[in-house]
C-alpha atoms as an extended CHARMM CRD file, in Angstrom:
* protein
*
       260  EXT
         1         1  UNK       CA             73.2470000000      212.7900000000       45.7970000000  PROA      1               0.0000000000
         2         2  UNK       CA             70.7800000000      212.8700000000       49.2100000000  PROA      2               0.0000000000
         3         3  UNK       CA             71.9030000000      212.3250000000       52.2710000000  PROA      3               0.0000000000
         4         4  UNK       CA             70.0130000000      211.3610000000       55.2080000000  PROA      4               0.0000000000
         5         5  UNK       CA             71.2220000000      213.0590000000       58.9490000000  PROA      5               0.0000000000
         6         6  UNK       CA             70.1780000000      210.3000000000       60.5420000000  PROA      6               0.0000000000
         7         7  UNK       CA             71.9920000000      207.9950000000       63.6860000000  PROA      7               0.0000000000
         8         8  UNK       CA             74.6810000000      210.7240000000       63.8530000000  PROA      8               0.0000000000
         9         9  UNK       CA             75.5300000000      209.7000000000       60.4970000000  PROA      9               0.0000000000
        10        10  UNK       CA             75.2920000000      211.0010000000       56.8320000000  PROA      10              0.0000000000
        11        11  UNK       CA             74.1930000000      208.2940000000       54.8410000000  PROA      11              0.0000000000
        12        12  UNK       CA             74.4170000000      208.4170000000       51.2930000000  PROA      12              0.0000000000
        13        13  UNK       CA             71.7240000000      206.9320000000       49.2340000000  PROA      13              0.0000000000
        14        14  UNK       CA             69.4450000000      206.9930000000       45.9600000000  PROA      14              0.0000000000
        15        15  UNK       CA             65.6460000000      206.8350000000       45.4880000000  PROA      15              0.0000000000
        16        16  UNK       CA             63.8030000000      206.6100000000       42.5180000000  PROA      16              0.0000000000
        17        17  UNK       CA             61.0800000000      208.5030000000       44.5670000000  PROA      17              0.0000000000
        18        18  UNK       CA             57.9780000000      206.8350000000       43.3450000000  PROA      18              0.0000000000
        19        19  UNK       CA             54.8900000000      205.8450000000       45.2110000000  PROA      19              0.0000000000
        20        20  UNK       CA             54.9830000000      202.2070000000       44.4280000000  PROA      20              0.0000000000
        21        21  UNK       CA             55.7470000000      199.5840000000       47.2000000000  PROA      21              0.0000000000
        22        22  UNK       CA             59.2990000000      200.0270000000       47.8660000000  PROA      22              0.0000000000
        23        23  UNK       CA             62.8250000000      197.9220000000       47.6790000000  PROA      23              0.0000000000
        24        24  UNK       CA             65.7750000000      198.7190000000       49.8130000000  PROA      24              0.0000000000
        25        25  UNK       CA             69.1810000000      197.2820000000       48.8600000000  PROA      25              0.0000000000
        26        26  UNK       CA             72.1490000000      196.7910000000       51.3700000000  PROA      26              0.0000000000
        27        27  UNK       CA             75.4900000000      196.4610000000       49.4990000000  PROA      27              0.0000000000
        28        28  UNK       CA             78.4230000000      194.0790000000       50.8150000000  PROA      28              0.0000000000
        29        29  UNK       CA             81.4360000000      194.4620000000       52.4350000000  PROA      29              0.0000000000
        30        30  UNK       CA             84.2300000000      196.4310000000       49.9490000000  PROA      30              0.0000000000
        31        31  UNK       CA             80.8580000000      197.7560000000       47.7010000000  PROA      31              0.0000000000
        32        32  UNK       CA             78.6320000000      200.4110000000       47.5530000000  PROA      32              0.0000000000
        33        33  UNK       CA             75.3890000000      201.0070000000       46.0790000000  PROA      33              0.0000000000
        34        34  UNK       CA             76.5300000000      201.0000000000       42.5990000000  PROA      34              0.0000000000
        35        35  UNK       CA             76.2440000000      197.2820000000       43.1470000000  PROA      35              0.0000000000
        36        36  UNK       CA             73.0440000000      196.9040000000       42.4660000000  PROA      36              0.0000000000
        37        37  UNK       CA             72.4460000000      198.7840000000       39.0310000000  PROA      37              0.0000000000
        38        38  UNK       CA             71.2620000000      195.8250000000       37.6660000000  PROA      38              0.0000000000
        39        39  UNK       CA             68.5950000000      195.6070000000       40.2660000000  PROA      39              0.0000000000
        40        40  UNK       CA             67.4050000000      199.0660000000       40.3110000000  PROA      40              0.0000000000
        41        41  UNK       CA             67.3230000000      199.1980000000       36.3630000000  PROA      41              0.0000000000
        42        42  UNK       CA             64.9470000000      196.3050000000       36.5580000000  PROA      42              0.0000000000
        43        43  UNK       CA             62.5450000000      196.7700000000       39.1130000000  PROA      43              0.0000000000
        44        44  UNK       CA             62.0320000000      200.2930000000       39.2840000000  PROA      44              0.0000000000
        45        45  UNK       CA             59.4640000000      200.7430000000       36.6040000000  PROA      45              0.0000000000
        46        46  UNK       CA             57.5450000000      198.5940000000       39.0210000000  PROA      46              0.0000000000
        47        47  UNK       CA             58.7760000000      199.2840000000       42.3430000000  PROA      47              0.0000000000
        48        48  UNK       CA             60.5390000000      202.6220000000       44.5900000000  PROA      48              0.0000000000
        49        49  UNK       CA             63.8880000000      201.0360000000       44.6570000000  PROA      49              0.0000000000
        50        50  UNK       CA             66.2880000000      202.7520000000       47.2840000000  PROA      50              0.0000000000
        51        51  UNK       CA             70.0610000000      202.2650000000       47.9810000000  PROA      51              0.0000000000
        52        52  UNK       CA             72.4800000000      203.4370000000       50.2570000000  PROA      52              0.0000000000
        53        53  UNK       CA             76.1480000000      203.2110000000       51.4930000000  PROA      53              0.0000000000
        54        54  UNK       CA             76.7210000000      201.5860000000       54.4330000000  PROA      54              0.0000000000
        55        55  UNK       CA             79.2900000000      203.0630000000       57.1850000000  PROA      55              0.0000000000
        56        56  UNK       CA             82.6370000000      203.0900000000       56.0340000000  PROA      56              0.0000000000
        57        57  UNK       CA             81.4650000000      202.5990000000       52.2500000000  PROA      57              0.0000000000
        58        58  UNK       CA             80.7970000000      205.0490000000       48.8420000000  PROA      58              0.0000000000
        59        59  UNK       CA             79.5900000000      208.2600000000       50.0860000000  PROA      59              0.0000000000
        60        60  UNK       CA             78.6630000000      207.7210000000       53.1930000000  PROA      60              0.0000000000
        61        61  UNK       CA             81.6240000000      207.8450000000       56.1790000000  PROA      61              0.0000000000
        62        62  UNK       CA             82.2070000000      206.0320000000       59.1100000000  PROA      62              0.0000000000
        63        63  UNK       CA             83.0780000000      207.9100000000       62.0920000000  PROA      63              0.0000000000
        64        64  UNK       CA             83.6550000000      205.6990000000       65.1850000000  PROA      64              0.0000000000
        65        65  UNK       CA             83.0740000000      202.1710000000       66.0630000000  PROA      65              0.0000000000
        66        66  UNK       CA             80.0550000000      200.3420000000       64.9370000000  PROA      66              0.0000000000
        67        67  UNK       CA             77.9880000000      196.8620000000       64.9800000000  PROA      67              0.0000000000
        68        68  UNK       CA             75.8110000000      195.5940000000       62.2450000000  PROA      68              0.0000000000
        69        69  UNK       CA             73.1070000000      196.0390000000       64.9620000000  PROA      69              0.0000000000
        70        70  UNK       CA             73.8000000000      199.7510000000       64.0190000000  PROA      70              0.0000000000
        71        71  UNK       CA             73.5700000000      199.2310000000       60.3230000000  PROA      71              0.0000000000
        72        72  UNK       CA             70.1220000000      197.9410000000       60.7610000000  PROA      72              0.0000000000
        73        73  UNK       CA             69.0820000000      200.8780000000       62.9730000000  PROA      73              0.0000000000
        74        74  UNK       CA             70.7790000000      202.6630000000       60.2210000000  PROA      74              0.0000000000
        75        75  UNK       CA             68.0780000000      201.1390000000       57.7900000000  PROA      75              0.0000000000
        76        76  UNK       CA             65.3920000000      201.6250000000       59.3860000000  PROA      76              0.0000000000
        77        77  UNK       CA             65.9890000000      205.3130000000       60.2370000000  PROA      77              0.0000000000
        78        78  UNK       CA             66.4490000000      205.7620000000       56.4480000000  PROA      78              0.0000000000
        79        79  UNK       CA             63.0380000000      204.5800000000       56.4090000000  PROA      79              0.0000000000
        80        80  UNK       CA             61.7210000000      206.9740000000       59.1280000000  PROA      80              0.0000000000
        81        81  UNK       CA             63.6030000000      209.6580000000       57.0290000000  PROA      81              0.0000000000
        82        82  UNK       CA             61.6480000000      208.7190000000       53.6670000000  PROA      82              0.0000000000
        83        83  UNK       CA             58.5310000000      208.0900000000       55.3790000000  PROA      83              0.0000000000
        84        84  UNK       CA             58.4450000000      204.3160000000       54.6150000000  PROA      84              0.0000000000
        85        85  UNK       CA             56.3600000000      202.3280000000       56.5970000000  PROA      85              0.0000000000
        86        86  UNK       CA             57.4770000000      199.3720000000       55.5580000000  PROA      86              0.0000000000
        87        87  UNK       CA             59.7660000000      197.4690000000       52.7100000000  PROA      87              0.0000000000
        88        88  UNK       CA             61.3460000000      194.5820000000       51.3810000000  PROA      88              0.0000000000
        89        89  UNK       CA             64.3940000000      194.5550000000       52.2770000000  PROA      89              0.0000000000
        90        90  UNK       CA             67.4400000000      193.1540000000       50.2420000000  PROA      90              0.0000000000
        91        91  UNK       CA             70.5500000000      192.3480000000       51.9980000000  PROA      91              0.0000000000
        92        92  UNK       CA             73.9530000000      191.1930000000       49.8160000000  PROA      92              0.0000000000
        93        93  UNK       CA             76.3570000000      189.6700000000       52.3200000000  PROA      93              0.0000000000
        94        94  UNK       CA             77.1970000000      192.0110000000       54.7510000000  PROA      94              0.0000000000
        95        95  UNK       CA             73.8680000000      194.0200000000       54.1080000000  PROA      95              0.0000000000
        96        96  UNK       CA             72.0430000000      190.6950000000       54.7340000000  PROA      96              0.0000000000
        97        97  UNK       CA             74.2570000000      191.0020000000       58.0450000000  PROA      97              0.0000000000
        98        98  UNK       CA             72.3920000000      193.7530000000       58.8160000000  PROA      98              0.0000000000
        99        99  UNK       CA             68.9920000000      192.9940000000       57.2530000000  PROA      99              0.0000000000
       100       100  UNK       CA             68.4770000000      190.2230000000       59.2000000000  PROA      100             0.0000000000
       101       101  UNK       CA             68.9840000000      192.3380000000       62.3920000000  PROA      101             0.0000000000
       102       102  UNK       CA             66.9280000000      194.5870000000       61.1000000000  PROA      102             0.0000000000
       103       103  UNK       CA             64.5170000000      191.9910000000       60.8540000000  PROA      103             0.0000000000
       104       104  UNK       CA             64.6840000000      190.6100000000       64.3990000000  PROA      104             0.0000000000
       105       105  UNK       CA             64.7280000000      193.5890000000       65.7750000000  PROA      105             0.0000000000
       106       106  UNK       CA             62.1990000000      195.3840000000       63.8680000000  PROA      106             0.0000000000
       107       107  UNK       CA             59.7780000000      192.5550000000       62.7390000000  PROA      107             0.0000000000
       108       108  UNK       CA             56.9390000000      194.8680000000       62.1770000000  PROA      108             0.0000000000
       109       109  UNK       CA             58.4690000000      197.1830000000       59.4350000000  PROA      109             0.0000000000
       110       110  UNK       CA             60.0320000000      194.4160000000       57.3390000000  PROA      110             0.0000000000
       111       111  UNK       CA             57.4150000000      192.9450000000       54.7330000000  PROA      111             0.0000000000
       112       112  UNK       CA             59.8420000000      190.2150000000       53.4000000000  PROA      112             0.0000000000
       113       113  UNK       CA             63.3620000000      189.6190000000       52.7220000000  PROA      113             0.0000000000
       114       114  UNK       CA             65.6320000000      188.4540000000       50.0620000000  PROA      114             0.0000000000
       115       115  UNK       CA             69.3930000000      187.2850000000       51.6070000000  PROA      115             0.0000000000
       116       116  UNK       CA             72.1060000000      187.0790000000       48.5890000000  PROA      116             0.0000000000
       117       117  UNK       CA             75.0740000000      185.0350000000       48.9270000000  PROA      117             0.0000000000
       118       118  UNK       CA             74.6860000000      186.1380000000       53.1450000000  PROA      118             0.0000000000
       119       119  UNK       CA             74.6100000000      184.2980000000       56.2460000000  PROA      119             0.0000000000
       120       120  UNK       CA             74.3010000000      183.9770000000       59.7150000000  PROA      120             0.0000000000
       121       121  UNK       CA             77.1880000000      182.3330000000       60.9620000000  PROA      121             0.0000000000
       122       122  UNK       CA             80.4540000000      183.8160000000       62.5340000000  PROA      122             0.0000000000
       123       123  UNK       CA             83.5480000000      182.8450000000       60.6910000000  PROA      123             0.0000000000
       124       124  UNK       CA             86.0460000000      180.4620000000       62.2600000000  PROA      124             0.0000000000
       125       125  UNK       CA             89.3310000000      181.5780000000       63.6950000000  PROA      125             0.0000000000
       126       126  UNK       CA             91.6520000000      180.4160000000       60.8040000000  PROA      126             0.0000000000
       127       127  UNK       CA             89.4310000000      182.2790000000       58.2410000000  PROA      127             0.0000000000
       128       128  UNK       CA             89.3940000000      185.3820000000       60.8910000000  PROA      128             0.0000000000
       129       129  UNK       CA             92.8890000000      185.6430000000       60.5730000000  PROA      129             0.0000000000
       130       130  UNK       CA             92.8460000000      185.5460000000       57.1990000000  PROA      130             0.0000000000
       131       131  UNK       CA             90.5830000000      188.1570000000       56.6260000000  PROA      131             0.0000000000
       132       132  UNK       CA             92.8280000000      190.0230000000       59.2720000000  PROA      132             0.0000000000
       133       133  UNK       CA             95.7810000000      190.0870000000       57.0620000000  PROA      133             0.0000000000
       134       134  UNK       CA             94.2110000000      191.1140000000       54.3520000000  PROA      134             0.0000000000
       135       135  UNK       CA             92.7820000000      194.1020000000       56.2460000000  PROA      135             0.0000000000
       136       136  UNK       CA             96.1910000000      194.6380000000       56.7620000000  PROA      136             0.0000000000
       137       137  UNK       CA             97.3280000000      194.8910000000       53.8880000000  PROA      137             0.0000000000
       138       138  UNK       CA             94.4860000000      196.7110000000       52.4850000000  PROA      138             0.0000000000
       139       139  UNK       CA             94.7930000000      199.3990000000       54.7100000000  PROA      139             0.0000000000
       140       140  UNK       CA             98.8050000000      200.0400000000       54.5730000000  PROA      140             0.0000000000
       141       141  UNK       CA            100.5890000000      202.0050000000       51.9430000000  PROA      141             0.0000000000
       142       142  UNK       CA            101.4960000000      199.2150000000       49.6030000000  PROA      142             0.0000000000
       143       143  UNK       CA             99.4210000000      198.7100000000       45.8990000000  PROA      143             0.0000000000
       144       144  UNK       CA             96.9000000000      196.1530000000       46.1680000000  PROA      144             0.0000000000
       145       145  UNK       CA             98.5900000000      194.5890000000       44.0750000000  PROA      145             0.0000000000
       146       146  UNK       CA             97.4160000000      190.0550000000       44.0230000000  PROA      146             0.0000000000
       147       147  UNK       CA             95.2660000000      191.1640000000       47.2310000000  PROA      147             0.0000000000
       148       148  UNK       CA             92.9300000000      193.3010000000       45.2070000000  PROA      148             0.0000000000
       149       149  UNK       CA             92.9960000000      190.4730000000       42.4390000000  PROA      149             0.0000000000
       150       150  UNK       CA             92.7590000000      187.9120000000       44.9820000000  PROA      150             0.0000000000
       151       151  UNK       CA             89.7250000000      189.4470000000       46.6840000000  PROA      151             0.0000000000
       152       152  UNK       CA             87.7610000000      190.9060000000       43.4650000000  PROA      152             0.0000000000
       153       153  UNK       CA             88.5460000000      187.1760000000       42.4740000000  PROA      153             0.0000000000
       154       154  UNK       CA             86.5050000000      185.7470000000       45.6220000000  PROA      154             0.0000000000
       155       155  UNK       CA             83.7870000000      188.3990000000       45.1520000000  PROA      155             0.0000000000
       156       156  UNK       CA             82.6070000000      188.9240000000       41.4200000000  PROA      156             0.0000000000
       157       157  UNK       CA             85.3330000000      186.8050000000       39.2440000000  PROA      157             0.0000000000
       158       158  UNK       CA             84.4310000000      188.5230000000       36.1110000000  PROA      158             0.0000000000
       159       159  UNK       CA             87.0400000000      189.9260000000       33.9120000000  PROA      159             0.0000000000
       160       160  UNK       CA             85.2380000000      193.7550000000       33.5140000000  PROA      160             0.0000000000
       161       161  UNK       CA             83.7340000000      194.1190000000       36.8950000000  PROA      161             0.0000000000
       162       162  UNK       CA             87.1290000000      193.0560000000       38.3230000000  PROA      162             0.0000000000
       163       163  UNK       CA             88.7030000000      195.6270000000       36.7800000000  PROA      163             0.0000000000
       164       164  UNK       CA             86.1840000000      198.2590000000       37.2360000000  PROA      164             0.0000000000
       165       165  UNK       CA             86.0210000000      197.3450000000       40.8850000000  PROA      165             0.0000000000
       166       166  UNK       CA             89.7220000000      197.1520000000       41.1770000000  PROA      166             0.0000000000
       167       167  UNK       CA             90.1860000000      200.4350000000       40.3240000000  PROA      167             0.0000000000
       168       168  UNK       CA             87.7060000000      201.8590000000       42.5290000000  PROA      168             0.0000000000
       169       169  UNK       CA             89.2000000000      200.6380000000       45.2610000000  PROA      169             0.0000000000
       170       170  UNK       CA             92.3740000000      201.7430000000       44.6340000000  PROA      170             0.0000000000
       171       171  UNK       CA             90.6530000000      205.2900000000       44.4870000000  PROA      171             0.0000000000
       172       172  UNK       CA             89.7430000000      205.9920000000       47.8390000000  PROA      172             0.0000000000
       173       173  UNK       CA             90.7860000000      206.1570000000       51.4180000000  PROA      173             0.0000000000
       174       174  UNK       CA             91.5900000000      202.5890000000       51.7450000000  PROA      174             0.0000000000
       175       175  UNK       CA             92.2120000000      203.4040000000       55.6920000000  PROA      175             0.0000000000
       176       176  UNK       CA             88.6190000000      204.0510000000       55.4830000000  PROA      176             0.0000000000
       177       177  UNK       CA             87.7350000000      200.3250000000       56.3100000000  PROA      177             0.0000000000
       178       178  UNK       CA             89.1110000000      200.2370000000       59.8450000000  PROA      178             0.0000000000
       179       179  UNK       CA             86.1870000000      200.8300000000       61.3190000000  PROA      179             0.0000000000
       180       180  UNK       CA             84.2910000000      198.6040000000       58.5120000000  PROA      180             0.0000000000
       181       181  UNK       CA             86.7070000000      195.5350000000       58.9350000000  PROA      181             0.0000000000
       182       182  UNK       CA             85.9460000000      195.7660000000       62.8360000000  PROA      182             0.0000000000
       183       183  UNK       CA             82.2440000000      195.2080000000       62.8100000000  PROA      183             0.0000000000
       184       184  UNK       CA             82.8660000000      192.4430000000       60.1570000000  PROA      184             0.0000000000
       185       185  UNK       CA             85.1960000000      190.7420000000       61.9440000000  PROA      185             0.0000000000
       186       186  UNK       CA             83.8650000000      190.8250000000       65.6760000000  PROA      186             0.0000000000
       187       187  UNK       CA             80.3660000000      190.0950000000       64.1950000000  PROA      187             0.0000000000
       188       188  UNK       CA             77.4940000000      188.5150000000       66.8650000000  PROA      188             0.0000000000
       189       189  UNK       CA             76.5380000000      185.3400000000       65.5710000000  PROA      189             0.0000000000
       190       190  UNK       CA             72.3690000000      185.0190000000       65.3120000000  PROA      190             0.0000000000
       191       191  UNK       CA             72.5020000000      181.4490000000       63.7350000000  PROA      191             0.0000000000
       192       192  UNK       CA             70.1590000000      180.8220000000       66.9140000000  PROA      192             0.0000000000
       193       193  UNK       CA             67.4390000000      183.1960000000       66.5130000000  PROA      193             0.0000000000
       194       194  UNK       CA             66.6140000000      182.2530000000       63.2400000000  PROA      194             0.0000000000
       195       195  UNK       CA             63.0420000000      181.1410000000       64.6520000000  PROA      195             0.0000000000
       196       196  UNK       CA             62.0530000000      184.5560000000       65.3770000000  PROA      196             0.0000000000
       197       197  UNK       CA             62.2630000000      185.5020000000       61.0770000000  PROA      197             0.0000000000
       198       198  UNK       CA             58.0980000000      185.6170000000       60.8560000000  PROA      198             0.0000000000
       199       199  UNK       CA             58.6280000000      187.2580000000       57.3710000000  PROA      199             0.0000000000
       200       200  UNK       CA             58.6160000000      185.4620000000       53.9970000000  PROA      200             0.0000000000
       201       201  UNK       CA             62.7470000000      184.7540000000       53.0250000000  PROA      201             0.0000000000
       202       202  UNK       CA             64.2250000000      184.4130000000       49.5880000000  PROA      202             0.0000000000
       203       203  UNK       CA             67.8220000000      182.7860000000       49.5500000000  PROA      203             0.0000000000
       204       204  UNK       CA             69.9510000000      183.3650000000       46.4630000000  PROA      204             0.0000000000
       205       205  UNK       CA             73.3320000000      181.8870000000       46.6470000000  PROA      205             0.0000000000
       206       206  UNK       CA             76.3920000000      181.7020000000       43.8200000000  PROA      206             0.0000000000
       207       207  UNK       CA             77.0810000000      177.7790000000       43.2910000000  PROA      207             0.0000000000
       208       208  UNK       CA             81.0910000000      179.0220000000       43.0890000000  PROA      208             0.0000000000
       209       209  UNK       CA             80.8610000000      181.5650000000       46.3860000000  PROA      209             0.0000000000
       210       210  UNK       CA             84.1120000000      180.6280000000       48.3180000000  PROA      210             0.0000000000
       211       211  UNK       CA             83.7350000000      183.5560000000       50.8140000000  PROA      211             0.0000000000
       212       212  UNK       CA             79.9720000000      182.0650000000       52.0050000000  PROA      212             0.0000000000
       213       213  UNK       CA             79.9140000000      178.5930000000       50.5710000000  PROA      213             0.0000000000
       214       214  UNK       CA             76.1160000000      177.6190000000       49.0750000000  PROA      214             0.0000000000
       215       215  UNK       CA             76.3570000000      175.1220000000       51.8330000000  PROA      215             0.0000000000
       216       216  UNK       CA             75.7510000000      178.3300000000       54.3640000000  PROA      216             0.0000000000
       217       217  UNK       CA             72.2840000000      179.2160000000       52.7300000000  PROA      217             0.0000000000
       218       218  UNK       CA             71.3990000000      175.1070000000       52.3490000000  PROA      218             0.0000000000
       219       219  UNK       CA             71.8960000000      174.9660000000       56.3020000000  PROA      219             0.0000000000
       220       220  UNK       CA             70.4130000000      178.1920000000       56.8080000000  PROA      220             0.0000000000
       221       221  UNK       CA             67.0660000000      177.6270000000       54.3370000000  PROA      221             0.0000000000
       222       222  UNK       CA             65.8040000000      174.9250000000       56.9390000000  PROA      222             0.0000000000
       223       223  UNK       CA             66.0830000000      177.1700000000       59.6300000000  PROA      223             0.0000000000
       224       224  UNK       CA             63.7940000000      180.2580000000       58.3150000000  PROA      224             0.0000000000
       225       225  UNK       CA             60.0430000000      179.1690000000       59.3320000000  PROA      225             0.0000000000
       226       226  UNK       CA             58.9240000000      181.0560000000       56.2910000000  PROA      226             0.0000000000
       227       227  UNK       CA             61.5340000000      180.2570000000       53.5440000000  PROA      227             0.0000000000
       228       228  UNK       CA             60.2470000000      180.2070000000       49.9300000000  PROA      228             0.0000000000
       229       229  UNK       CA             63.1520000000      178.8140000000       48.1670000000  PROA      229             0.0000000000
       230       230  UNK       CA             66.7910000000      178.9210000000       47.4430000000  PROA      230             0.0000000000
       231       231  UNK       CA             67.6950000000      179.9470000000       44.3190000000  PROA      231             0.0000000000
       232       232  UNK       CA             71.2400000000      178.1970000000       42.9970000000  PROA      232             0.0000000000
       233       233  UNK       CA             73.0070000000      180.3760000000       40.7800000000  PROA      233             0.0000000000
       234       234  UNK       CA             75.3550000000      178.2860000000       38.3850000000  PROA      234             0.0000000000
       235       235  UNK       CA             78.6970000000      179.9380000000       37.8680000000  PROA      235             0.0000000000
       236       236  UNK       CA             78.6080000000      182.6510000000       40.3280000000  PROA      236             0.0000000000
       237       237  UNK       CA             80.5110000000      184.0560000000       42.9810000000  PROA      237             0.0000000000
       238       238  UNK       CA             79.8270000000      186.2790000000       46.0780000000  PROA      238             0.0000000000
       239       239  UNK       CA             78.4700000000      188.6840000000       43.8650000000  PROA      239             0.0000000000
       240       240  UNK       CA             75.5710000000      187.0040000000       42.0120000000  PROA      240             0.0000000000
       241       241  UNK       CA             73.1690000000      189.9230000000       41.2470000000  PROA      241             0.0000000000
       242       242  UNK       CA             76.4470000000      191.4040000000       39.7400000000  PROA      242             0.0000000000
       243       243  UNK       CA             77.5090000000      188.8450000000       37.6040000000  PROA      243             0.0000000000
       244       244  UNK       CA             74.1710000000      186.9580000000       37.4760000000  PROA      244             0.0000000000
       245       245  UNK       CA             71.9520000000      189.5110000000       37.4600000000  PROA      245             0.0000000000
       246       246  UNK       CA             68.7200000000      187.7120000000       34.7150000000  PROA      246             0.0000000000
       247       247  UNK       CA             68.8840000000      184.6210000000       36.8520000000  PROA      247             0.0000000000
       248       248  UNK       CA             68.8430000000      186.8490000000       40.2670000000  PROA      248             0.0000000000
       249       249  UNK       CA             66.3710000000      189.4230000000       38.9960000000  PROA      249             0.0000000000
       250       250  UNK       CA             63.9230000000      186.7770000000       37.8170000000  PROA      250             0.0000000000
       251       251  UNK       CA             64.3240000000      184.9270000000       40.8320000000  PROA      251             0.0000000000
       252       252  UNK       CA             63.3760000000      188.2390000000       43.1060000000  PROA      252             0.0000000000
       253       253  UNK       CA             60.6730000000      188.8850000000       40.9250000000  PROA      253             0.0000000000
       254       254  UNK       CA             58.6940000000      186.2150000000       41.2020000000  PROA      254             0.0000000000
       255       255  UNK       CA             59.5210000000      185.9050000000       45.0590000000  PROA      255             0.0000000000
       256       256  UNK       CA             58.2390000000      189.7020000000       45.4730000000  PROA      256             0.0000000000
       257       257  UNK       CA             55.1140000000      188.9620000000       43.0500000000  PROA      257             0.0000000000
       258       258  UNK       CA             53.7860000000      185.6990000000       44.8710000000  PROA      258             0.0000000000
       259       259  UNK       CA             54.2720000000      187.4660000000       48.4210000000  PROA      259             0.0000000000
       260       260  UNK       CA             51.2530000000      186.8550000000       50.6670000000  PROA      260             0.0000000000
């Protein structure tokens, strides 16, 4: 697997290495960049489709304190490392955290962007705390036990990938996430800035996503000078490219194809 010394980090990350313009996928929070098989098996007879683990996440470690401000330098330092002028760039919840940033702050390199089930908001203090005890939890000694069912519930809520997920989690260095559960719970909120997004946006949003409710990306599709759409996706959670992944993968497609 390559990693890229880059930041002070080692990112992990995978490249189908082709010429053609190129795709770069940003997981969510708990994932990796397994997450977007679907995605990669699709598109990359037609486009360089790279992936990589965010810090704290998969392969890649994370060694201090961090912002998602970070994670987009991050991203665009993998593309200095590749030699990639410029990409779309696909962001799943917390990696459309740190697309977007990348996008503000790097207008120039971003050619559009497609936000899944993601947002710009900062989450209120009852949900905080929430989220805080399940960090808690998550990161003690005790089997995940109905937490891990409870959150692969929230975030796919589909029987095999449960499972599968489930048990990856339960495989590594769950203490891992301090830093990880930090950034995503002190967040910056850029609900504001949304005017400065010159770039064509795709939304694509799970009609049942209870961690980022649809009514997030309807709110947030107004805002985006440029938006070209958001796609509904009937039936699906936080994950949708997971569990959804013909609806999502036609919906990209035709987003990425029609770009001007």
């Amino acid at each position: 697997m390559p990693i890229a010394n880059i930041n002070g980090q080692n990112i992990a990350f995978s490249d189908t290495e082709t010429d053609l313009a190129a795709l770069i996928f940003s997981h969510g929070f708990l994932m990796d960049k397994t997450m977007f098989d679907a995605q990669v098996e699709h598109f990359s007879k037609d486009y360089r489709c790279i992936c990589w683990d965010e810090r704290g996440f998969g392969d890649t470690p994370a060694t201090g304190p961090f912002s998602y401000w970070d994670s987009a330098d991050d991203l665009v330092a993998l593309m200095d490392h590749l030699g990639l002028d410029q990409a779309v760039l696909l962001g799943m919840s917390q990696g459309g955290f740190l697309s977007l940033r990348a996008t503000l702050k790097y207008p120039n390199r971003v050619i559009a962007l497609v936000l899944i089930d993601s947002g710009t908001h900062v989450d209120p203090p009852e949900v905080l705390a929430g989220y805080q005890q399940m960090m808690a939890h998550w990161m003690s000694d005790e089997p995940l036990g109905e937490v891990g069912e409870t959150v692969a519930s929230i975030i796919i809520n589909e029987p095999e990938l449960t499972e599968k997920w489930i048990k990856i989690w339960e495989s590594r260095d769950r203490y891992s996430l301090k830093y990880p559960a930090e950034t995503l719970l002190t967040r910056d909120g850029i609900d504001d800035r949304m005017a400065e997004i010159s770039c064509p946006v795709l939304l694509v949003h799970g009609e049942e996503d209870h961690a980022i409710p649809i009514e997030t990306a309807e709110t947030l599709s107004k805002k985006i000078p440029d938006c070209r759409g958001l796609i509904r996706v009937p039936g699906a959670a936080h994950a949708a490219n997971m569990t959804h992944p013909q609806i999502v993968n036609a919906a990209i497609r035709e987003f990425i194809e029609n770009l001007t």
